[in-house]
N, C-alpha and C positions, 0 to 999 in steps of 0.2 A: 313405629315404622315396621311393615314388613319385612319380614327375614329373606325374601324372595327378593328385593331389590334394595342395594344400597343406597345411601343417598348421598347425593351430588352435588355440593353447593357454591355457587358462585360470590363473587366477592361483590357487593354493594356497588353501582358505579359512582364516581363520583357526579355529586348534585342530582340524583336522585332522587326524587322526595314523596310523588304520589304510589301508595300502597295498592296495588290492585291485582287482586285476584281472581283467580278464574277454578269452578267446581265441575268437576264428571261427576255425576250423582248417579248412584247406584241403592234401590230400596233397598237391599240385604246385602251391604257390605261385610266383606270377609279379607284374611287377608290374602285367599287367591284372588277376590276381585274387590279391591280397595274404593273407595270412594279418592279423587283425586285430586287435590287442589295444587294447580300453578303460584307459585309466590311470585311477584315482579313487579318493577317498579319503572313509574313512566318520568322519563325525563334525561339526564345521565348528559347533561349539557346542551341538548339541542331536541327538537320539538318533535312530536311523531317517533318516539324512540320506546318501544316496552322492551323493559330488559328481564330477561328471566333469573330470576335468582335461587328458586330450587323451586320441588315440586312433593310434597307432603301425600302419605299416604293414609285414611283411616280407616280401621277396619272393623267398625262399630256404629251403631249409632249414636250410642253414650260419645265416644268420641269426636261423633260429629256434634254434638251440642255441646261439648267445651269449647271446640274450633267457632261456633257461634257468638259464643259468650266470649273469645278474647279484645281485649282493645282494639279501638280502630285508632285514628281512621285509615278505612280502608272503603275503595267499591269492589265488587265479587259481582261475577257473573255466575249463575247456577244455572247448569243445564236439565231442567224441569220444570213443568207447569205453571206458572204462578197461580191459572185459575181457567174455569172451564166457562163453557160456550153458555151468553146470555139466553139462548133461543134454550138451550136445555135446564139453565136454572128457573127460569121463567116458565117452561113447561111444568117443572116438577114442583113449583112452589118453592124453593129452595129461597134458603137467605141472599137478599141482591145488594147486600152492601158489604164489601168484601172483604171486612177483616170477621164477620161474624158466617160471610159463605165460606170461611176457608175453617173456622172454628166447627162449623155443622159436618164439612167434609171430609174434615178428618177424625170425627169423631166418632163415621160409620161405618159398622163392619163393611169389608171389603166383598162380601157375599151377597150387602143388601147394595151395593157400590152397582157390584156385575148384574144382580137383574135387575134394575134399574137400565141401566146400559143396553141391557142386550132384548127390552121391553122397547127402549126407544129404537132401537136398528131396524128391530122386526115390524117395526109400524112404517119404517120408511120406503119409498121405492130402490130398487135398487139401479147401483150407480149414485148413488145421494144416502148411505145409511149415515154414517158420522154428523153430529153436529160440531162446528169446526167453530172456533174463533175468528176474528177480523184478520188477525196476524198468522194462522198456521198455514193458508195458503199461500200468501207471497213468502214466506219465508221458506216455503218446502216441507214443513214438518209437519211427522203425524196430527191426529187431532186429538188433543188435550185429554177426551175422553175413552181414549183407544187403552184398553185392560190387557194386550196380549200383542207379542211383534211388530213394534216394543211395548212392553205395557208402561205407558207412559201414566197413567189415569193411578198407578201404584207408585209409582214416582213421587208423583206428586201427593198422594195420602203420604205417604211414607216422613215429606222433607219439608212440606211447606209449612205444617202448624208447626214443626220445630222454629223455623224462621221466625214467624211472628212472634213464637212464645222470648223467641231472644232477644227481642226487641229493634231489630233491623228496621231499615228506611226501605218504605217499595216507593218509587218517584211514578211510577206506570200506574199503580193503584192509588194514589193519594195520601198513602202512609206513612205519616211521620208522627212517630214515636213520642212523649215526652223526653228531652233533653237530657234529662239524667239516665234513662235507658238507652237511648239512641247511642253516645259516642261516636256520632258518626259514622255509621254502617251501614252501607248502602247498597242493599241487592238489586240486581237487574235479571231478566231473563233473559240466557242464554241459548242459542242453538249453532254447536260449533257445522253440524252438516250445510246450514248457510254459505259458510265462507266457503266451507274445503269444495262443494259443488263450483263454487266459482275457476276454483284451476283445477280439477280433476271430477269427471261426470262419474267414474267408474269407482267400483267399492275400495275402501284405502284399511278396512279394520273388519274382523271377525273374531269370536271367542270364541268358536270353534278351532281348537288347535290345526286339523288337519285343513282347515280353509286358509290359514296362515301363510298366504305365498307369496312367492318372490313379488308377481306383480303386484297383490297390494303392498308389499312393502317398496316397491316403484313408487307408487301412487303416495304412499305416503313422505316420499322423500321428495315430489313436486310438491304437493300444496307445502311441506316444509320448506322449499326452496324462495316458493311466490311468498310466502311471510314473512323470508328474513330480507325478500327484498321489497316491500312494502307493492307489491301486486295482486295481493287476492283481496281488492274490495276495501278494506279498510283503509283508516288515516293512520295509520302508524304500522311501523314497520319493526318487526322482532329481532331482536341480540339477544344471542344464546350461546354459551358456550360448547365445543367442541365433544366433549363428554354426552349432552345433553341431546347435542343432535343427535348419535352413534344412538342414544338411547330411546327418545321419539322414534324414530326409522325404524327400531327394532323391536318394538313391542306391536306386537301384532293384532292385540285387541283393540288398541289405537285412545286406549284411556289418558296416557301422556300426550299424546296429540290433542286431542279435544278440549283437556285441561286448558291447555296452552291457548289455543284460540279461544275457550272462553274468557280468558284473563282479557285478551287482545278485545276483542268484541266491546267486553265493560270500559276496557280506556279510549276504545272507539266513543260508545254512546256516550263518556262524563264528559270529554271534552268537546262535545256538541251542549246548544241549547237546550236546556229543559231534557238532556240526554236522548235528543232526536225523536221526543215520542209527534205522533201525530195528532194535526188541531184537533181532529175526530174521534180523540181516543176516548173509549169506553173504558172506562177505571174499574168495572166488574172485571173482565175478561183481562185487560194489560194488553203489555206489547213485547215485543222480541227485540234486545237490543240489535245493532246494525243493520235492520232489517228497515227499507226505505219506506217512510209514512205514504199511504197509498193517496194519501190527496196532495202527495207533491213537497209538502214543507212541514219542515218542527214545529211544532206550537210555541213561539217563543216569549207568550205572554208572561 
């Protein structure tokens, strides 16, 4: 745990029972800027209830591959990549079945990553450089293949082959693990900017110190407010304790916030069918949890 922030633990509620957490992923964790996971658990006697019960810091990647390898079960929302755009793997000849596309993507220098990237931009028109995923437009977020503000495309080198090497469950990709690896560990792909746009348009986090202001920490204490009252979009509504808020509200980079709603996000999509992916879903690419299937319904087959 960071020396920078202590930590805050809530007491289990009673009849609690589903483990789900929620990851800020960060490629180059330190412990000025932690990788962040929300601990909480859904249930606490009545239905639509995530309760938060602390929020863990790592500041390694070694340490993110123990957090991998612990017992479940558990589901985890990770805010990062699960996989890039079929129109770009398909162009570059890349592997298109996606526990061996994510094995080739992480295995390349990140120097042969960017001019590849930046070969496909300069070929496209502009206004259209990016090749996007099915899911990063309705959802709002950059595209999968973006190297720089934010570089998301190093995110995802950085965290994904970890995942698989841990033997986690992807329900988006088709990934299920042999059983004795698995323990029931089940990632989803997160994007907390989803939710928080739904009650707040305006910036709510910055790591720049001096962009740290009052207003976004406004901002950040409405989308915390729409959460704890089950208003911003999701099925379930957040219990946090008192400590926890003061502490979300005041971190100005807004990595405990994000956390939070990623947790929230994953026990959105597990208590849906088939975790709300769509009939259409392309299992190269995946999907964004809470993010509405764009032909209208779950695949509930």
């Amino acid at each position: 745990m960071s020396s920078r922030r202590r930590p805050v633990r809530e007491r289990p509620a009673e009849g609690a029972t589903e483990l789900v957490l929620g990851i800020d992923f960060t490629s180059a964790p330190s412990p000025r800027k932690p990788i962040t996971v929300a601990v909480g658990r859904v249930g606490g006697g009545s239905n639509g209830v995530y309760r938060l019960e602390t929020i863990r810091e790592l500041t390694s990647l070694e340490a993110f591959d123990d957090f991998l390898r612990e017992d479940g079960p558990w589901v985890g929302g990770f805010d990062l990549p699960f996989g890039q755009s079929r129109m770009l793997i398909e162009h570059e000849g890349w592997p298109d079945r996606w526990p061996d596309f994510v094995r080739f993507y992480c295995s390349q220098p990140r120097e042969t990553l960017r001019a590849t990237f930046r070969r496909w931009c300069d070929g496209r028109p502009k206004g259209d450089k990016f090749a996007w995923r099915q899911a990063d437009r309705p959802a709002g977020s950059s595209p999968a293949m973006r190297w720089a503000n934010p570089p998301v495309a190093w995110m995802m080198h950085a965290g994904i082959g970890r995942m698989l090497a841990a033997g986690l469950a992807f329900p988006a990709h088709g990934h299920r693990p042999r059983p004795q690896r698995a323990r029931v560990r089940i990632a989803v792909e997160a994007y907390p900017g989803f939710t928080a746009r739904k009650v707040c348009r305006r910036s709510y986090k910055s790591d720049d110190r001096a962009r740290q202001t009052g207003e976004r920490a406004r901002n950040r204490q409405a989308i915390l407010d729409a959460l704890i009252a089950g208003t911003a979009g999701l099925d379930l509504r957040l219990t946090i304790g008192a400590a926890w808020r003061r502490r979300l509200v005041a971190d100005g980079g807004g990595d405990l916030l994000d956390a939070v709603i990623c947790g929230l996000q994953a026990a959105h999509a597990a208590a849906l069918p088939r975790y709300g992916l769509p009939r259409s879903l392309d299992t190269l690419e995946g999907w964004i949890a809470a993010v509405p299937p764009m032909d209208g319904a779950p695949d509930v087959g």
